[in-house]
C-alpha positions in Angstrom: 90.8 155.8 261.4 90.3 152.0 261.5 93.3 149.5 262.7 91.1 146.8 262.1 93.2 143.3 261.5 93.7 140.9 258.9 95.7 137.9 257.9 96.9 139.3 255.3 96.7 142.6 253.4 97.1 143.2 249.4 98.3 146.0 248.0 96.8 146.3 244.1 94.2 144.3 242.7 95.5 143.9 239.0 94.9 139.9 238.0 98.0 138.6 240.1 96.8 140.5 243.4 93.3 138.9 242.9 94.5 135.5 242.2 97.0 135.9 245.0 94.1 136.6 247.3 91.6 133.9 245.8 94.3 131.5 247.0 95.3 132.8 250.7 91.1 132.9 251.0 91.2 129.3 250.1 93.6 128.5 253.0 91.5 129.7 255.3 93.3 133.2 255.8 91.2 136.7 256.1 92.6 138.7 253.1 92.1 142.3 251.9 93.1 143.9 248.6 93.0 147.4 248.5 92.9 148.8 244.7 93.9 152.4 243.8 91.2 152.7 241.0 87.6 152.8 240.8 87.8 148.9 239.1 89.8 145.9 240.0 91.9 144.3 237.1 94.7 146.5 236.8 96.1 146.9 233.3 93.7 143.7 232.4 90.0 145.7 232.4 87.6 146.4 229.6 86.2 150.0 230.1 83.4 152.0 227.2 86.7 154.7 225.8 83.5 155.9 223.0 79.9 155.9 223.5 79.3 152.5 222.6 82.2 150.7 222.2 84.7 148.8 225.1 87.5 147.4 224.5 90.7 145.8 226.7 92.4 148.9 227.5 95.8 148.2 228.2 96.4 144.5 228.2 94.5 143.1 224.8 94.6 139.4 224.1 94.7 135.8 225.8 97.2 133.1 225.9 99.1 133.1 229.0 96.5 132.5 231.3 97.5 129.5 233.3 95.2 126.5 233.3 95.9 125.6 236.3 94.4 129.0 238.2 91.4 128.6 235.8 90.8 125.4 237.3 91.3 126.3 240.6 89.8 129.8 241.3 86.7 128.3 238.7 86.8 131.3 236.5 84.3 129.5 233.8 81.4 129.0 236.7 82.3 133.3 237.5 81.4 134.4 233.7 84.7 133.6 232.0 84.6 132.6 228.1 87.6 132.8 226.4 87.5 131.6 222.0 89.9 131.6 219.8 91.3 133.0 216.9 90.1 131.7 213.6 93.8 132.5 212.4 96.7 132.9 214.2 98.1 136.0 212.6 97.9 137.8 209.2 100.7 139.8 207.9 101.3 142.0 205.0 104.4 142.0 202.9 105.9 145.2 201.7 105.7 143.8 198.0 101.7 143.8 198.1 101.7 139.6 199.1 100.5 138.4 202.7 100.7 135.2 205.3 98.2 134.0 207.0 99.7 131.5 209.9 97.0 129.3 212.0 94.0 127.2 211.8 95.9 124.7 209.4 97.1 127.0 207.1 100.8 127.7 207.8 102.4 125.6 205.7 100.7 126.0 202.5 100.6 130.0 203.1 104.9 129.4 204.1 105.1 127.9 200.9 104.1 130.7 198.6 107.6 132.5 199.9 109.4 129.7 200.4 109.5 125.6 199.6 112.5 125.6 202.1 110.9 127.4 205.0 107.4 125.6 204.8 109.9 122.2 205.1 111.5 123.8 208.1 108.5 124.6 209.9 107.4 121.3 211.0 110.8 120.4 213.1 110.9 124.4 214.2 107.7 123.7 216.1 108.8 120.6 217.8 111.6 121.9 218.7 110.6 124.7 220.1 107.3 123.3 222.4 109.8 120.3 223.6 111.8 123.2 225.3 108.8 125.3 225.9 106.9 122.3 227.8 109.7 122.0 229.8 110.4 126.0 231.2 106.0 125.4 231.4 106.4 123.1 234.2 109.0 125.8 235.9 105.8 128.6 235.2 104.4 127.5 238.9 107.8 127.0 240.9 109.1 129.2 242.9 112.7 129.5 241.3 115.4 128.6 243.3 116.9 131.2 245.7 120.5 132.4 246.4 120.6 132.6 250.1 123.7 133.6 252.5 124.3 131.9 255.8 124.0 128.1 257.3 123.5 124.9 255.6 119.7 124.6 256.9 118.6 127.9 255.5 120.7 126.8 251.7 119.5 123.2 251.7 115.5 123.9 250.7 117.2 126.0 247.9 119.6 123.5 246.6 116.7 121.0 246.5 114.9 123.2 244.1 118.1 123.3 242.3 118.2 119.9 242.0 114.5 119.7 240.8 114.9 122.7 238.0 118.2 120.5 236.7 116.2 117.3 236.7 113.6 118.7 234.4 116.0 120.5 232.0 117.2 117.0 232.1 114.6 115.7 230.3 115.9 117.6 227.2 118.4 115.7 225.3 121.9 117.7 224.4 120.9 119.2 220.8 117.6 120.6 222.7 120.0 121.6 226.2 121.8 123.5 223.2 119.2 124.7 221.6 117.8 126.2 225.6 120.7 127.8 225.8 120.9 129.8 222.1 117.5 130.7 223.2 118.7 132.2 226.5 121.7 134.0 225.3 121.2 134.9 221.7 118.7 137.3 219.5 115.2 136.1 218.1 116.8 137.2 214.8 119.9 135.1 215.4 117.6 132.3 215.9 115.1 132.9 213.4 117.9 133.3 210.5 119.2 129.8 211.3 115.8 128.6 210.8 114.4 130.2 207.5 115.2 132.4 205.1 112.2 134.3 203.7 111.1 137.7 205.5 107.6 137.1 206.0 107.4 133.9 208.2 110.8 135.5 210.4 108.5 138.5 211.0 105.6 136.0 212.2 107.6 134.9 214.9 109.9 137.3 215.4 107.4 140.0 216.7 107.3 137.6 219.9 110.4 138.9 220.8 110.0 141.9 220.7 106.0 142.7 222.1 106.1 144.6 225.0 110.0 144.8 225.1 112.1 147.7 224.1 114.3 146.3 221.9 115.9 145.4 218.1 115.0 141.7 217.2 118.7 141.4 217.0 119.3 142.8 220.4 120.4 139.6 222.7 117.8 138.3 225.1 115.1 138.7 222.3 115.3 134.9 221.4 113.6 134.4 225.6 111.3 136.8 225.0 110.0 135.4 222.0 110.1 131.8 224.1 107.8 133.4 226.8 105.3 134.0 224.4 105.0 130.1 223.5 104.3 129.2 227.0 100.8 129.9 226.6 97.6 127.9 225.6 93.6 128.5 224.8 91.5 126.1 226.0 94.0 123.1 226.1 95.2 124.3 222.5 99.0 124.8 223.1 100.2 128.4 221.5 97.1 129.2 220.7 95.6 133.1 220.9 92.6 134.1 221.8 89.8 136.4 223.2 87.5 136.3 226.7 84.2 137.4 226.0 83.4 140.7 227.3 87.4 141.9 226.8 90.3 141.4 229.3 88.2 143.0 232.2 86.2 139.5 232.2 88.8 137.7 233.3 89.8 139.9 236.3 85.9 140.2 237.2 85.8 136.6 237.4 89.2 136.6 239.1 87.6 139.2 241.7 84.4 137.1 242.1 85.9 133.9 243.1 88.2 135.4 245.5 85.1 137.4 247.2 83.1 133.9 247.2 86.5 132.8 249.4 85.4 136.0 251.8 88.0 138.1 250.6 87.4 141.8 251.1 88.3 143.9 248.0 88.4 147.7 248.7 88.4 150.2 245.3 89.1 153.6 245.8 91.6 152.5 248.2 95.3 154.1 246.7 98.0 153.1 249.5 100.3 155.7 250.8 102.9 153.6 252.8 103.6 150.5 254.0 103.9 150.6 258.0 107.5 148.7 258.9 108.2 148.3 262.5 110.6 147.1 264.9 112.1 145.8 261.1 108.9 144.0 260.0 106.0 145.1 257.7 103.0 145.2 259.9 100.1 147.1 257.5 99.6 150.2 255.4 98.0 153.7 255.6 95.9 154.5 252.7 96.0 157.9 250.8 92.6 158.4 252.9 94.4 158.2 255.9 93.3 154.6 257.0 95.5 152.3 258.5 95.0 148.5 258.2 97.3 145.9 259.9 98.2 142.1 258.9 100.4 139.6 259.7 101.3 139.7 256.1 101.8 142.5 253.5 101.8 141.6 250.0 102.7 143.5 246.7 101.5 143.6 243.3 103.3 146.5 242.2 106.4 146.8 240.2 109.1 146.7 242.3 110.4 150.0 242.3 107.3 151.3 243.1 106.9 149.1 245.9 110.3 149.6 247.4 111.2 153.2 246.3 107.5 155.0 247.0 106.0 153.5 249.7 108.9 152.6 251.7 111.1 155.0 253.9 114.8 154.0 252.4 116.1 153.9 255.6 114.3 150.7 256.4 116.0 148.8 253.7 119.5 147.4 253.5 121.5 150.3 251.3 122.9 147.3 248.5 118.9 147.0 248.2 117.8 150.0 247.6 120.6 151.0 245.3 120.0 148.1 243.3 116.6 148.0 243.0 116.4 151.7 241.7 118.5 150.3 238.9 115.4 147.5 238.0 115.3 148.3 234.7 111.4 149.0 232.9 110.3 150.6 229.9 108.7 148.2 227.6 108.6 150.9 224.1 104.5 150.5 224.1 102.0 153.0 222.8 98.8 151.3 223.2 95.6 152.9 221.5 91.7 151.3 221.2 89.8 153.0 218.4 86.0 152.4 217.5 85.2 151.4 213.5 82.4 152.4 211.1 83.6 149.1 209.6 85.9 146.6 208.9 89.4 147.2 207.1 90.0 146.6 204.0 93.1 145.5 203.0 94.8 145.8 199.8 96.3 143.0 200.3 93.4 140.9 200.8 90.4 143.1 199.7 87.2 143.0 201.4 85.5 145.0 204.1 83.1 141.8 204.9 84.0 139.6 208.0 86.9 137.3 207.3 89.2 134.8 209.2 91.9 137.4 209.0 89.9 139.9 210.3 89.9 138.0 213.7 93.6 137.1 213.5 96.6 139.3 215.3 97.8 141.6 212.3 101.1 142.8 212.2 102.1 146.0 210.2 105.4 145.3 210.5 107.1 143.0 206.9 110.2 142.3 208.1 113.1 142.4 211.1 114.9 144.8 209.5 112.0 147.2 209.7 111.3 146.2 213.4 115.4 146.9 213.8 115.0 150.5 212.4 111.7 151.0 214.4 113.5 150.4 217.4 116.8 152.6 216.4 114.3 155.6 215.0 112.5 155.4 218.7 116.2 155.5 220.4 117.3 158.3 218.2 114.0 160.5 217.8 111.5 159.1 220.7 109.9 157.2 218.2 109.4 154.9 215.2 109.1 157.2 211.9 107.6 153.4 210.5 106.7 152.0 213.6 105.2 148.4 214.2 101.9 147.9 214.6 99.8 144.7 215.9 96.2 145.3 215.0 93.6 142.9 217.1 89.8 143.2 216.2 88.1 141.4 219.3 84.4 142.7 217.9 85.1 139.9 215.2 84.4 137.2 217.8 82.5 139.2 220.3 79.8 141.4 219.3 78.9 142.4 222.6 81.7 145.2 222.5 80.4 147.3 219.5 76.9 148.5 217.9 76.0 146.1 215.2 77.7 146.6 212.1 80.1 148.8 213.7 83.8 147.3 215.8 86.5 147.7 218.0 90.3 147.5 217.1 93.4 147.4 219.7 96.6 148.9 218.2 99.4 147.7 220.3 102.5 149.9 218.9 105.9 150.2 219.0 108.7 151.4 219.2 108.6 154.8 221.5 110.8 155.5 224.3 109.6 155.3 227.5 111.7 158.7 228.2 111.4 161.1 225.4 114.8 162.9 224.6 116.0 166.7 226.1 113.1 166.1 228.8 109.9 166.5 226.6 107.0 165.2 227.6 104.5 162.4 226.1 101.4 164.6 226.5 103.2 167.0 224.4 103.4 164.5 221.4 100.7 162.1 221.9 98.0 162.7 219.8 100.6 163.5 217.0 102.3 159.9 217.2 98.9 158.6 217.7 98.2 160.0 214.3 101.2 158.3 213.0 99.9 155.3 213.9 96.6 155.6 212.3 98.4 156.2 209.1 100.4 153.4 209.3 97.7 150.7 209.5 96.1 153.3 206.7 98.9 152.6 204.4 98.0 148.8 204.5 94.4 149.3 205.0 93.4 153.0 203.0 89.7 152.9 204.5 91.0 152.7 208.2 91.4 156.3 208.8 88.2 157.6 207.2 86.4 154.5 209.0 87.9 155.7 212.4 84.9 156.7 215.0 86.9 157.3 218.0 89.8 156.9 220.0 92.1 156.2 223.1 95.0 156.6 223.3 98.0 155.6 225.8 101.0 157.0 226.0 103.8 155.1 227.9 103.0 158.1 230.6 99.0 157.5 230.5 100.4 153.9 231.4 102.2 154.3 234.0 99.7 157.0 235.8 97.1 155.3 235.0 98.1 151.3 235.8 101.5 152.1 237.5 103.4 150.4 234.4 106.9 152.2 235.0 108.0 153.7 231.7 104.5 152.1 230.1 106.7 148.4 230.9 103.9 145.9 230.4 106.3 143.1 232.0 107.1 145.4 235.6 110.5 145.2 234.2 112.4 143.9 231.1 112.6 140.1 230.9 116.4 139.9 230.4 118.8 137.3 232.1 119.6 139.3 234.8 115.9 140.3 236.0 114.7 136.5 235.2 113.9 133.5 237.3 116.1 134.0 240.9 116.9 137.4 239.6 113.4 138.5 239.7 113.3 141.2 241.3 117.2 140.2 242.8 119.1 137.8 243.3 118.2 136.7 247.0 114.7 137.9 246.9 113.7 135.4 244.0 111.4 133.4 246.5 108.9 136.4 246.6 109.8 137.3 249.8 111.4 140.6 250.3 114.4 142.1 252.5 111.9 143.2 255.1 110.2 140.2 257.1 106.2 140.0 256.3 106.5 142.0 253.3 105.6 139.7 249.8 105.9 140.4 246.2 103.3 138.4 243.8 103.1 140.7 240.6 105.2 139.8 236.9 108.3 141.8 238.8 108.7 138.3 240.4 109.0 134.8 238.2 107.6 134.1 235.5 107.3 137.5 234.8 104.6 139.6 232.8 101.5 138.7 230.9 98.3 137.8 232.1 99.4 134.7 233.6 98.6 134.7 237.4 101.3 132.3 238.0 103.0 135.0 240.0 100.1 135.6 242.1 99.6 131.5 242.8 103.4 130.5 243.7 103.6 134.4 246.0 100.6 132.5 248.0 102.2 129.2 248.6 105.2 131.0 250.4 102.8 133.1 251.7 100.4 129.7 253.5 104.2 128.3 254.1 105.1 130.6 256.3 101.8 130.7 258.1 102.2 127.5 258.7 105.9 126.8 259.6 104.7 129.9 261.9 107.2 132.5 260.5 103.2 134.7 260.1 101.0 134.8 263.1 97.0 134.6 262.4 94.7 137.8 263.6 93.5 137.1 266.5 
């Protein structure tokens, strides 16, 4: 048994953990992160699933990456590439049509369905980035806290107040408006008040619901679909795009600049407790039965699993406890990678040969009324009798995950509950929906199945056993007003500091929230380095 000391001690090496620890390492602090699986990365790693082929297993694109942690943990000099789409997305129309949006094409494409909308699209846009670049800058803040007790322990916090109000400033009243319709209101709400034809509605409207488990018309929708504009691809606002070598790259570069920094990264390492004494969290014993101590313990779990598996109860305030096993996940994903004799053919857009909307993000999914009725089916029989479908191809701009000729597609599905109904299980059903889903992209694409090589599949259980996504949630709980900004996890532990001195949260259960972003990671380690340094964290001797 080993009680050897650290600064500080991670607990799950998905991207935030490692970008958490790339930062402490930088501040001079001795860091270890001690990952349950055989690979760093968490739900953002590229594995082989058929002899042959790898893919992105779980997460499956790039846009949210922040620029600033590519800058400063240097993922480009560790291996990471990332291009970009040649289109944005593709989508086909249930009347035998299609719209291609991206690479300068949106308007014209618009215009085929509607004069009105492609005349809309422009001030839509503008809009829409003037609020997003503002709630950007907030990305890699640490959101304002509600705190009880004296003026010196409220002041830091009403400061940050004051700073969050001087940038929404900025917007002028119609935008201030226009913030809060998007807070408050549906993405289909919003989207109707914008255009009127189906196809360019479902574009954007699939933002609000990806990785969420809701209608497009539930409220809260119009954020989500907001969350997803946040990102950029190589300095290219909203843009989409690929790393080369699949999502895994970017956690391997992740993992490599934070061991350059001296941090020590354990696999194999699956932690069985957190060690809390005298009120303080002082370490962890691992499944192995190893016990580590640090000055600092820090979590990149979701929250409940933090808090309700590898805590004793009794060592957290019982408001807490009670609350935070109401932290609401289940994100309505079925995620499955599946290796290609070829290319689809779409009949549509016929061809099996290479073209730009090969490489784009293809949703099967023509309208928000058929999103609306995937969700209800998924509510009322476990899941969608049509259900959505967003196809990527990454093998299009990276052959280095397929045999020559040959390609790998990521089916990111919905809707399915995260809880199927009178107790049944996902393993029960799983290849049978994942069947369903083959057909589905087969009814837009009739060479798909046939062409079909070999798959994996992930049920919202494989999810959550495998990466610890509760209820297959992608976010580590639903982005909804409540269990945003200070509210993430709870209101007055929005600072990702916990109830229990020296214990830290830096996954997407604390702000901004999910994605492969690493901004929770980053603003975790400046409270972290704060309280070293205002001495509230003692160094290892």
């Amino acid at each position: 048994m080993s009680t050897e000391s650290r600064d500080v001690l991670i607990v799950g090496g998905g991207h935030n953990g490692l970008v958490c620890a790339a930062y402490l390492a930088a501040a001079g602090l001795k860091v270890t992160v001690l990952e349950r699986r055989a690979v760093v990365g968490g739900a953002a790693v590229t594995e082989e699933f058929h002899p042959g082929f790898r893919n992105s297993v779980a997460a499956y694109t790039v846009s949210l990456l922040n620029p600033k942690v590519i800058r400063d943990l240097d993922l480009p000099s560790h291996g990471l590439r990332v291009v970009e789409r040649q289109l944005a997305n593709f989508l086909p129309t249930a009347d035998g049509r299609y719209l291609r949006t991206g690479g300068g094409r949106t308007h014209e494409e618009v215009a085929k369905f509607s004069a009105h909308d492609a005349g809309r699209l422009d001030e839509y846009g503008v809009r829409l980035e003037a609020i997003a670049d503002v709630l950007r800058g907030l990305v890699l803040e640490t959101p304002p806290n509600v705190v009880a007790g004296s003026w010196a322990a409220a002041l830091p916090e009403l400061l940050r107040t004051t700073r969050l109000g001087a940038r929404l400033g900025r917007l002028d009243m119609s935008l201030r408006r226009e913030l809060l319709k998007l807070f408050a209101s549906s993405a289909g709400e919003y989207l109707d008040g914008w255009f009127e034809s189906d196809p360019i509605k479902a574009v954007y409207g699939f933002d609000g619901i990806v990785g969420h488990y809701a209608s497009p018309y539930a409220a809260g929708t119009a954020y989500v679909l907001l969350h997803h504009c946040f990102g950029e691809v190589n300095g290219k606002k909203g843009a989409w795009g690929h790393a080369i070598g699949g999502m895994g790259a970017i956690t391997q570069a992740m993992a490599k600049s934070a061991a350059a920094r001296g941090v020590d990264i354990r696999v194999g390492s699956a932690v069985r407790e957190i060690i809390i004494e005298r009120g303080r969290a002082v370490g962890a014993v691992t499944e192995g039965g190893e016990t580590l101590r640090a000055a600092a313990v820090v979590s990149n779990l979701n929250p409940k699993l933090l808090y309700l598996d590898l805590i004793d109860r009794a060592a957290l305030p019982r408001d807490f406890a009670e609350r935070i096993a109401q932290w609401r996940c289940g994100s309505g994903t079925f995620r499955m990678n599946v290796a290609l004799a070829e290319l689809p053919d779409f009949t549509c857009l016929p061809g099996r040969s290479l073209a730009d909307h090969h490489t784009a993000g293809i949703i099967l999914a023509p309208t928000l009324a058929y999103m609306e009725q995937a969700f209800f089916d998924a509510r009322m029989h476990g899941w969608s009798r049509q259900p959505i479908v967003e196809m990527v191809i990454p093998s299009t701009l990276d052959d280095s995950l397929a045999p020559a000729g040959k390609h790998v597609a990521s089916l990111f599905c919905q809707h399915v509950a995260p809880q199927l109904p009178n107790g049944e299980s996902w393993d029960t059903h799983r290849e049978s929906v994942a069947d369903l889903m083959i057909d589905t992209v087969n009814r837009f694409a009739p060479n798909f199945k046939a062409s079909v090589l070999g798959r994996q599949i992930m049920s919202p259980l494989d999810l959550e056993r495998t990466f610890g996504l509760v209820g297959g949630d992608i976010f580590h709980g639903r982005l909804q007003l409540d269990q945003m900004l200070s509210a993430r996890p709870m209101l007055g532990y929005g600072d990702y500091r916990g109830p229990i001195p020296g214990l830290y949260m830096c996954g997407a259960g604390t702000h901004p929230g999910g994605g492969v972003t690493g901004a929770p990671g980053h603003n975790a380690a400046r409270e972290i380095i704060k309280d070293f340094r205002r001495r509230r964290l003692h160094r290892a001797a």
